[in-house]
TORKOL-4160 file (C-alpha; in steps of 0.2 Angstrom, whole numbers, padded with zeros to 4 digits, m for minus):
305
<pt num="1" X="m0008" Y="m0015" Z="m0093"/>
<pt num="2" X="m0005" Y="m0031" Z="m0083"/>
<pt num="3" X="0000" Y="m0047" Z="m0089"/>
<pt num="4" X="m0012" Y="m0060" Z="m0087"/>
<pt num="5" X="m0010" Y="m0081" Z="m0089"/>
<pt num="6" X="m0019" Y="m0096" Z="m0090"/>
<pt num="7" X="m0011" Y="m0113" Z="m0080"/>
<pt num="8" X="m0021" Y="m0128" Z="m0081"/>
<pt num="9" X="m0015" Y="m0144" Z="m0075"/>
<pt num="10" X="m0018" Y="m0158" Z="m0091"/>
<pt num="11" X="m0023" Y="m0171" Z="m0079"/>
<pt num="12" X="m0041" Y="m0176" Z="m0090"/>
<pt num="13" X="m0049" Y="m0166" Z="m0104"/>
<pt num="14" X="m0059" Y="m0150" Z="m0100"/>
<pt num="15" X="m0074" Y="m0146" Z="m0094"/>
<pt num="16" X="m0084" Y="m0132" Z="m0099"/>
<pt num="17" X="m0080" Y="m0123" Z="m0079"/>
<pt num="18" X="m0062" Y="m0126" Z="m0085"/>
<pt num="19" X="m0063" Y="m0118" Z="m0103"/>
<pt num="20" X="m0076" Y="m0106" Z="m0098"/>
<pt num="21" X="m0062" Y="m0098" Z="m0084"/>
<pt num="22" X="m0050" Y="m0099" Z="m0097"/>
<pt num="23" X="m0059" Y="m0087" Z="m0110"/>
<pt num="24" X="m0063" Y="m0075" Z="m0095"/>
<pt num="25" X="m0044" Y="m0076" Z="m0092"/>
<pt num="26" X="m0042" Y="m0068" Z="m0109"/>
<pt num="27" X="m0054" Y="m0058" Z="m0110"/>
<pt num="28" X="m0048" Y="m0050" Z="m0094"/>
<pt num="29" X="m0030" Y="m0049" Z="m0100"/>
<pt num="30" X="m0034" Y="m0044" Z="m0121"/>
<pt num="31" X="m0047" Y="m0030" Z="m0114"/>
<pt num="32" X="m0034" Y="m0021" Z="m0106"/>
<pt num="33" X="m0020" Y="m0027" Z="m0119"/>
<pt num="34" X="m0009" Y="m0034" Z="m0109"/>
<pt num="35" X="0000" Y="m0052" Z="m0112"/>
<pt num="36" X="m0006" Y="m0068" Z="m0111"/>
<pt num="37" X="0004" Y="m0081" Z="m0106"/>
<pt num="38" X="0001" Y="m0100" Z="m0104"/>
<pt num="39" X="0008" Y="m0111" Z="m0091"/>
<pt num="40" X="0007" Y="m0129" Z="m0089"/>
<pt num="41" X="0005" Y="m0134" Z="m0072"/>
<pt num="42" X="0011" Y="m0153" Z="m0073"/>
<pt num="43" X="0019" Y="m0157" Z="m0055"/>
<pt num="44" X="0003" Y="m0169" Z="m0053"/>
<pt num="45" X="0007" Y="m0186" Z="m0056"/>
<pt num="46" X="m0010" Y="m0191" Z="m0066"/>
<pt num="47" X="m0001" Y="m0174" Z="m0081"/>
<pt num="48" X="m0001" Y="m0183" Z="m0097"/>
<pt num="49" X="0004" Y="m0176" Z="m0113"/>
<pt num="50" X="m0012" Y="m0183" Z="m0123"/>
<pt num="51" X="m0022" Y="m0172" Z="m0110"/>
<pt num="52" X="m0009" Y="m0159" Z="m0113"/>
<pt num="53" X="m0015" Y="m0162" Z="m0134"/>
<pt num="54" X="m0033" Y="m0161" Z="m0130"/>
<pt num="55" X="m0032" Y="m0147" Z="m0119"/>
<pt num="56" X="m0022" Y="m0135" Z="m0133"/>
<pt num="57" X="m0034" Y="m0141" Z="m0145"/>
<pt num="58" X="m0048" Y="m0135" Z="m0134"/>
<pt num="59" X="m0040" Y="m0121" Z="m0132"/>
<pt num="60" X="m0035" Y="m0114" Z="m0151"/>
<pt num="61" X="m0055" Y="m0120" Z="m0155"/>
<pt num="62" X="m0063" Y="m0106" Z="m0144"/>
<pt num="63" X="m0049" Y="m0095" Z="m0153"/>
<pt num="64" X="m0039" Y="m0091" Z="m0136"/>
<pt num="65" X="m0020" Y="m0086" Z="m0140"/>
<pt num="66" X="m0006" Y="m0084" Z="m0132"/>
<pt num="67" X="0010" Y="m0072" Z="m0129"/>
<pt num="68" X="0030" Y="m0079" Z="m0127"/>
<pt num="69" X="0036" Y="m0093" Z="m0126"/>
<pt num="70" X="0026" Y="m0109" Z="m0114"/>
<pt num="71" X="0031" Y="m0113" Z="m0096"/>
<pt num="72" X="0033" Y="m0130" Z="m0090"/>
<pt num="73" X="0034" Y="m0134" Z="m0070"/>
<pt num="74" X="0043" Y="m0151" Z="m0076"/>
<pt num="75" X="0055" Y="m0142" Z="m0081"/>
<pt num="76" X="0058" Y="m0131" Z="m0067"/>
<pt num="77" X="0061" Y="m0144" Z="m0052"/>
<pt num="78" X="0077" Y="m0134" Z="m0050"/>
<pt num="79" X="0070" Y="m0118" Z="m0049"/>
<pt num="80" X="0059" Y="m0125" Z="m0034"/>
<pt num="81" X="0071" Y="m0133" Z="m0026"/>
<pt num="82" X="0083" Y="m0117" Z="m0026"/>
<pt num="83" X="0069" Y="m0104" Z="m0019"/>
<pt num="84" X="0067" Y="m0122" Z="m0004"/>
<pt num="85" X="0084" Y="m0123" Z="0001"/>
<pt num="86" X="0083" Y="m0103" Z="0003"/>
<pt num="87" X="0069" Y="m0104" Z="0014"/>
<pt num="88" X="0077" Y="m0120" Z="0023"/>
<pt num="89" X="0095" Y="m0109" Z="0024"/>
<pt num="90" X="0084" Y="m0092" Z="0033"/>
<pt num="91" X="0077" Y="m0106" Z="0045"/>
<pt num="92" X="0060" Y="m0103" Z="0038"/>
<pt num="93" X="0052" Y="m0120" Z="0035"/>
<pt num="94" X="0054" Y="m0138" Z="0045"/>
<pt num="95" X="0052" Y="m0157" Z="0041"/>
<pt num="96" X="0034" Y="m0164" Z="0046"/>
<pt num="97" X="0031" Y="m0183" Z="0045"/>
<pt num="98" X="0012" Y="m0183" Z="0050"/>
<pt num="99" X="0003" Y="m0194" Z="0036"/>
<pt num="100" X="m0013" Y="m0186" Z="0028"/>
<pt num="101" X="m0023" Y="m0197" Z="0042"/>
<pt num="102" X="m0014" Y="m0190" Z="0055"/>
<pt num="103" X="m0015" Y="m0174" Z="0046"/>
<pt num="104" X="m0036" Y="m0176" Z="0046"/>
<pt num="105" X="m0038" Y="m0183" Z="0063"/>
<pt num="106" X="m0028" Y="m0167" Z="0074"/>
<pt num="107" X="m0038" Y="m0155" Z="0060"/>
<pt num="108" X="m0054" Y="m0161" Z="0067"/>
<pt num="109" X="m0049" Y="m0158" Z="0084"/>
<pt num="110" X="m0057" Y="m0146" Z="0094"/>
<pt num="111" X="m0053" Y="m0127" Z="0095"/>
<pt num="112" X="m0045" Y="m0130" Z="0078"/>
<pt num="113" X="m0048" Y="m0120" Z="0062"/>
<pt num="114" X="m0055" Y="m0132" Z="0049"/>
<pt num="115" X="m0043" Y="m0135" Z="0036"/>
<pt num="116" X="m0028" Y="m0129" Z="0044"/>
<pt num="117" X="m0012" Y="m0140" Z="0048"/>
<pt num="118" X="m0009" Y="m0138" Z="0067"/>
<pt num="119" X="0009" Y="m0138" Z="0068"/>
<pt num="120" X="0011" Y="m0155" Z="0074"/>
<pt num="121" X="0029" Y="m0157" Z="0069"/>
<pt num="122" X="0032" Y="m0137" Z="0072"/>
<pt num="123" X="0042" Y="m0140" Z="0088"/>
<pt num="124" X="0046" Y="m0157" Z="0090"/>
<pt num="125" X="0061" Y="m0163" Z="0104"/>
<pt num="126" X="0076" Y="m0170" Z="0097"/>
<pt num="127" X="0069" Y="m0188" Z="0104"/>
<pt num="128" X="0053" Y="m0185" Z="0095"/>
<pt num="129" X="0063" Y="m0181" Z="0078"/>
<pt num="130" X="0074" Y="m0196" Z="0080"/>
<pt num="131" X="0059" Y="m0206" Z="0084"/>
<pt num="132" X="0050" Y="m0200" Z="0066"/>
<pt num="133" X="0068" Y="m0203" Z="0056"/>
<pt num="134" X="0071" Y="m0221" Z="0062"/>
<pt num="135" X="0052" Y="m0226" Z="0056"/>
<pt num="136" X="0059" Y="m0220" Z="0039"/>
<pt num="137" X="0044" Y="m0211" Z="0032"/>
<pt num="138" X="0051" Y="m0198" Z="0022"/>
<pt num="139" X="0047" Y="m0180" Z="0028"/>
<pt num="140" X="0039" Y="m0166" Z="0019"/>
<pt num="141" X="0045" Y="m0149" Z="0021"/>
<pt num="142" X="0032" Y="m0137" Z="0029"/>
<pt num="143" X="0036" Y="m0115" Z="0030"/>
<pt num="144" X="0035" Y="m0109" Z="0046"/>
<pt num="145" X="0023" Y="m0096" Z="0047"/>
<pt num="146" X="0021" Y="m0084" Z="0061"/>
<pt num="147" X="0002" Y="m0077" Z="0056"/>
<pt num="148" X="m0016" Y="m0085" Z="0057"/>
<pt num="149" X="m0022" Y="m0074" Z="0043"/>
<pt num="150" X="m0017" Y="m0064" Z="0028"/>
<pt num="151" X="m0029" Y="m0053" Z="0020"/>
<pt num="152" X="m0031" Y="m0050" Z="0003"/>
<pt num="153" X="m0040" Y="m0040" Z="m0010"/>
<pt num="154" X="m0051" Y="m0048" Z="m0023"/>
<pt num="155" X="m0059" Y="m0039" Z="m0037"/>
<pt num="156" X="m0074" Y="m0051" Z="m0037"/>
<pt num="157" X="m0075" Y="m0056" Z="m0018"/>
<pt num="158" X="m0068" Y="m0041" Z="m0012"/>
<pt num="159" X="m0058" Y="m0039" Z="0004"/>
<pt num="160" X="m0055" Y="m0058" Z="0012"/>
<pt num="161" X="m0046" Y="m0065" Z="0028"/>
<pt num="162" X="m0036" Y="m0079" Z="0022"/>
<pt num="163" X="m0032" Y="m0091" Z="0034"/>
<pt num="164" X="m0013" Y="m0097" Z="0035"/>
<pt num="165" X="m0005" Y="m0111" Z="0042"/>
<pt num="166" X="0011" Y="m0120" Z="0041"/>
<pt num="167" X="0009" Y="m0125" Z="0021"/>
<pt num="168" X="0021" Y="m0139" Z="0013"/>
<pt num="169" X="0034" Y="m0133" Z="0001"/>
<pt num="170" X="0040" Y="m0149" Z="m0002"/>
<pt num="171" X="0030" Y="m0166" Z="m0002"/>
<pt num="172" X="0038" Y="m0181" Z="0007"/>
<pt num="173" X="0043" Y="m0190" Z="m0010"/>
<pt num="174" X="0052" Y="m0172" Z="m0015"/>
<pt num="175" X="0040" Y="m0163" Z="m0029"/>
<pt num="176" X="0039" Y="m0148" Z="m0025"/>
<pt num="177" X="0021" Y="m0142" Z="m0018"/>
<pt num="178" X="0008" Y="m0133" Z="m0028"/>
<pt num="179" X="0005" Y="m0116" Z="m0018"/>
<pt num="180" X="0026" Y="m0115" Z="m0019"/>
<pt num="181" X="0028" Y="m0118" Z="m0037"/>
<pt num="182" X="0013" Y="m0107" Z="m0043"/>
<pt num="183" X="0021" Y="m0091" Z="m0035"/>
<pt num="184" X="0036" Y="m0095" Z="m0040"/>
<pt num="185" X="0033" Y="m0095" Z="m0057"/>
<pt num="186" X="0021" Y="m0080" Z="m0057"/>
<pt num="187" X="0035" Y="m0072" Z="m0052"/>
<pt num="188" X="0048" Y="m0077" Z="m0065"/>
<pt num="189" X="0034" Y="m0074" Z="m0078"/>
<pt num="190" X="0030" Y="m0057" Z="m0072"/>
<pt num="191" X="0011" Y="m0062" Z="m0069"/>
<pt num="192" X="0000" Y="m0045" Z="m0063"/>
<pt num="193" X="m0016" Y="m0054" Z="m0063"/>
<pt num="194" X="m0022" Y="m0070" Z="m0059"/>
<pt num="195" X="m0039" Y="m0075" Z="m0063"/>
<pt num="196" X="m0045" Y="m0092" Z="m0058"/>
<pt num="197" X="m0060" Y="m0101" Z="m0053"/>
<pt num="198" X="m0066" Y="m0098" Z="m0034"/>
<pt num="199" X="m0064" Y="m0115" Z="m0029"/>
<pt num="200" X="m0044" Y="m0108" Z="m0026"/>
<pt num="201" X="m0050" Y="m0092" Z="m0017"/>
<pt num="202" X="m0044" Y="m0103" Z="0003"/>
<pt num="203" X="m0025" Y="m0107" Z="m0005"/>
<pt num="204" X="m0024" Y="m0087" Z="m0010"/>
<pt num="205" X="m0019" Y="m0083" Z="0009"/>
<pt num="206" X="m0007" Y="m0094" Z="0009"/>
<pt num="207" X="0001" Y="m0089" Z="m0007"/>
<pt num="208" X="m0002" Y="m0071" Z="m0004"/>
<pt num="209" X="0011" Y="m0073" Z="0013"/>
<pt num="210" X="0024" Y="m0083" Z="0001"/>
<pt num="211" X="0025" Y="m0068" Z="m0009"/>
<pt num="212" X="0031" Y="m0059" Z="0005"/>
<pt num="213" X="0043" Y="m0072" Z="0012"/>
<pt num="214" X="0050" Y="m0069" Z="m0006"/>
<pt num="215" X="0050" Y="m0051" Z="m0004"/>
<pt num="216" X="0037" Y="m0047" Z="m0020"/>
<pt num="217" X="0022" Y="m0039" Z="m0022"/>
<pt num="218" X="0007" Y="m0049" Z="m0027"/>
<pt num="219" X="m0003" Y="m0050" Z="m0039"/>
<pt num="220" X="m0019" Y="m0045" Z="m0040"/>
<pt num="221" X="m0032" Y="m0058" Z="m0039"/>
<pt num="222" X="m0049" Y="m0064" Z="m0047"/>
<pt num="223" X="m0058" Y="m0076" Z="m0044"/>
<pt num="224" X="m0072" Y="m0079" Z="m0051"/>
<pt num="225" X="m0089" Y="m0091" Z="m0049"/>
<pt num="226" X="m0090" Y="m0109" Z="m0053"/>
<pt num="227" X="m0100" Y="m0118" Z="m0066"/>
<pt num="228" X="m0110" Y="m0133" Z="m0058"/>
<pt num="229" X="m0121" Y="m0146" Z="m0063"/>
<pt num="230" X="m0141" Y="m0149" Z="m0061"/>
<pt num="231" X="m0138" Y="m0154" Z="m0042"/>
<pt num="232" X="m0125" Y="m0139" Z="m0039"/>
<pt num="233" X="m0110" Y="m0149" Z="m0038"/>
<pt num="234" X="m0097" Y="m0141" Z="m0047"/>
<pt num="235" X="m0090" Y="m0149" Z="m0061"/>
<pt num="236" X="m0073" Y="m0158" Z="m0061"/>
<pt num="237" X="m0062" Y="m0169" Z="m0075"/>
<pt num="238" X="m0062" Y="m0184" Z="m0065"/>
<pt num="239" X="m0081" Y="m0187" Z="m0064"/>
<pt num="240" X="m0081" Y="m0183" Z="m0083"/>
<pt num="241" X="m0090" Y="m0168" Z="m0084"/>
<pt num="242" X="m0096" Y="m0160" Z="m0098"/>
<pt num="243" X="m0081" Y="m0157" Z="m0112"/>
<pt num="244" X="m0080" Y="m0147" Z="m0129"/>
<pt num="245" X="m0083" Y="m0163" Z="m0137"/>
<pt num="246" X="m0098" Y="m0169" Z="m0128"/>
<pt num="247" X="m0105" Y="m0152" Z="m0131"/>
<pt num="248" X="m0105" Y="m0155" Z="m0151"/>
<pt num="249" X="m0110" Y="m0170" Z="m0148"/>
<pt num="250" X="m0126" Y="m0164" Z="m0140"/>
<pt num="251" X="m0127" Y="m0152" Z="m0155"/>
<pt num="252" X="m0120" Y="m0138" Z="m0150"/>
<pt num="253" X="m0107" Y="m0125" Z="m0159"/>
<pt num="254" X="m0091" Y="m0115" Z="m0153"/>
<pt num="255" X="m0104" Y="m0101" Z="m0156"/>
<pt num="256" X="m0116" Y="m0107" Z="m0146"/>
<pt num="257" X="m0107" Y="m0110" Z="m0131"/>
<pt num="258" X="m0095" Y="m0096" Z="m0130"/>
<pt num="259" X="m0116" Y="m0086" Z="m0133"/>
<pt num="260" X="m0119" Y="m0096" Z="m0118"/>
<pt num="261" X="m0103" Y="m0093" Z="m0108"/>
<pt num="262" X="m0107" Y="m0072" Z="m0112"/>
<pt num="263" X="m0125" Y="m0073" Z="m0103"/>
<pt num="264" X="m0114" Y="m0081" Z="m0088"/>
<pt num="265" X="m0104" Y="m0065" Z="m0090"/>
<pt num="266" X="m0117" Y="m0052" Z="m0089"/>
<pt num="267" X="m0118" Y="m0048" Z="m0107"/>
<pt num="268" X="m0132" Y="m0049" Z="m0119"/>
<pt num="269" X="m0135" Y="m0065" Z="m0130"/>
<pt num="270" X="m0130" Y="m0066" Z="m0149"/>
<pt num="271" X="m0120" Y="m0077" Z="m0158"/>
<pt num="272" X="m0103" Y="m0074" Z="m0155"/>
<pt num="273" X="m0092" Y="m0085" Z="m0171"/>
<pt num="274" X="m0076" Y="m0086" Z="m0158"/>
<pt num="275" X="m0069" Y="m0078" Z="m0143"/>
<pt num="276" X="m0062" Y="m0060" Z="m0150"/>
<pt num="277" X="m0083" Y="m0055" Z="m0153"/>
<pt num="278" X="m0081" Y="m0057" Z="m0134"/>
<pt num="279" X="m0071" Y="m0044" Z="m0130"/>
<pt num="280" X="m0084" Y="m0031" Z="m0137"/>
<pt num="281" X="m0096" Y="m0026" Z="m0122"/>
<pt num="282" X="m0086" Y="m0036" Z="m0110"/>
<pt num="283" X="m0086" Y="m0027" Z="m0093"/>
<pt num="284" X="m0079" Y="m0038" Z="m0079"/>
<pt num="285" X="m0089" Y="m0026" Z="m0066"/>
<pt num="286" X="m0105" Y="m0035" Z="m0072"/>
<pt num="287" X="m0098" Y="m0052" Z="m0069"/>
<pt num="288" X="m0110" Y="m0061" Z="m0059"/>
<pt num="289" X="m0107" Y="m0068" Z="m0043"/>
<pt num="290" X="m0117" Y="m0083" Z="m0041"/>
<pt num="291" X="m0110" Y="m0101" Z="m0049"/>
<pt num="292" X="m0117" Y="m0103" Z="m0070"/>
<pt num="293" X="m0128" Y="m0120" Z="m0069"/>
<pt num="294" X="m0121" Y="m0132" Z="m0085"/>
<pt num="295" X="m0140" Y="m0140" Z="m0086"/>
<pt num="296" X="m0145" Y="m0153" Z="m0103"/>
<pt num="297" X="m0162" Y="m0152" Z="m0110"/>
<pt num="298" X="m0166" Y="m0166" Z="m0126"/>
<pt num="299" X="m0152" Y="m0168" Z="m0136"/>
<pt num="300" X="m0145" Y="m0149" Z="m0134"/>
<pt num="301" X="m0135" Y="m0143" Z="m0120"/>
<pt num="302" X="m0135" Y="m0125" Z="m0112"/>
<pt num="303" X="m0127" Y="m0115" Z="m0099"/>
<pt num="304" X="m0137" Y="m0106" Z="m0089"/>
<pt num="305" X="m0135" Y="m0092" Z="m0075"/>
């Protein structure tokens, strides 16, 4: 048994991608009768509580329930700030000033890993720091790493050299970061297994090395293959991608999409009424690994492997 959760940020309404990560989520977690939890991951300043509304209601119509009591990261800031100042106090993190331009521009030079913060403000002088400090920008708080790589284990992927870099705990306006707060409430909610999309499969490194600056195990990880659009672009709530409602819309049921969503499983077709006629014949070593194509043909919509 190992605890499971879901975290979405309500920053738009879902798309199918979203809801069709979420189901798999559950079924991973019900099939091996574990808890559930649900986590609102709202740091992001674009959260709203009519997305939050349209979310749960997405949620409770493809019948996906939830274990305890509802996690808010809005009302954790202290929590965050707590696990920071420990990091700050072992002399494990440092201010960096660099703006996301500057951050880009020594990214792109050569002989550096794409991706990867460089350590600009790593080892500055005590000129150079008071240089930064009387321009007034406000720093953000960076760990100090002392690896290139973490490697993990993913059930779907497989072994995978994540590459680590100085990561920010602690933007410049002082929320807390996302790879810091996500950990850290894993952690506190006892989380065993976290299954996501793959687009987060480069962050896992990092957070995979903050569970051992926190002296924890990590969890184990799955991540699993996108859903994209006729061109292969994956799909995102701020281009307004395919939701639950657009789906009716179009014509289609719950059934029919949670039918679809099991071919992008592996499993046979057949109507499935809601998400607990899932759970029969699921097998999460027939997952395929390729992305699910959301594609539209006449006034019905479809998902297709």
């Amino acid at each position: 048994m190992t605890v499971g959760r879901y975290a979405p940020s309500p920053t738009g309404t879902f798309h199918i991608g979203n809801l069709r990560t979420a189901v798999l989520a559950w079924l991973c977690a019900r099939q091996s009768g574990s808890a559930f939890l649900l986590r609102w991951d709202d740091l992001d300043v674009t959260a709203a509580a009519e997305h939050e509304a349209t979310q749960r209601r997405d949620l409770a119509a493809l019948g996906i329930d939830f274990d305890g009591d509802e996690m808010r990261q809005t009302d954790r800031i202290d929590v965050y700030r707590s696990v920071i100042e420990d990091l700050r106090a072992a002399g494990r993190t440092y201010r960096c000033w660099c703006s996301r331009r500057e951050i880009r521009e020594a990214a792109a030079a050569p002989h550096t890993t794409v991706g990867v913060y460089p350590g600009t403000c790593r080892d500055l002088s005590s000129a150079e720091t008071q240089e930064r400090e009387a321009q007034g920008r406000p720093p953000a708080l960076r760990l100090r790493t002392e690896i290139d790589v973490r490697p993990f284990i993913d059930t779907q992927v497989g072994d995978v050299i994540g590459a680590i870099d100085d990561f920010v705990l602690q933007r410049g306006d002082g929320t807390p970061a996302y790879n810091l707060a996500v950990v850290v409430d894993d952690i506190e909610q006892g989380v065993e297994e976290v299954v996501r999309a793959s687009d987060l499969l480069d962050s896992t490194g990092r957070q995979a090395h903050l569970y051992d600056h926190l002296g924890t195990s990590e969890p184990v990880w799955t991540h699993v293959p996108l859903c994209v659009d006729d061109s292969g672009d994956r799909l995102a709530k701020r281009d307004g991608s395919l939701g639950l409602d657009a789906w009716r819309a179009a014509g289609g049921t719950v059934a029919t999409l949670l039918e679809a969503m099991a071919v992008t499983f592996g499993m046979p077709g057949g109507e499935r009424p809601d998400s607990t006629s899932l759970l029969d014949g699921f097998d999460r070593d027939r997952l395929p690994q390729a992305p699910s194509m959301l594609s539209s043909s006449g006034a019905r919509l479809s998902l297709r492997h």
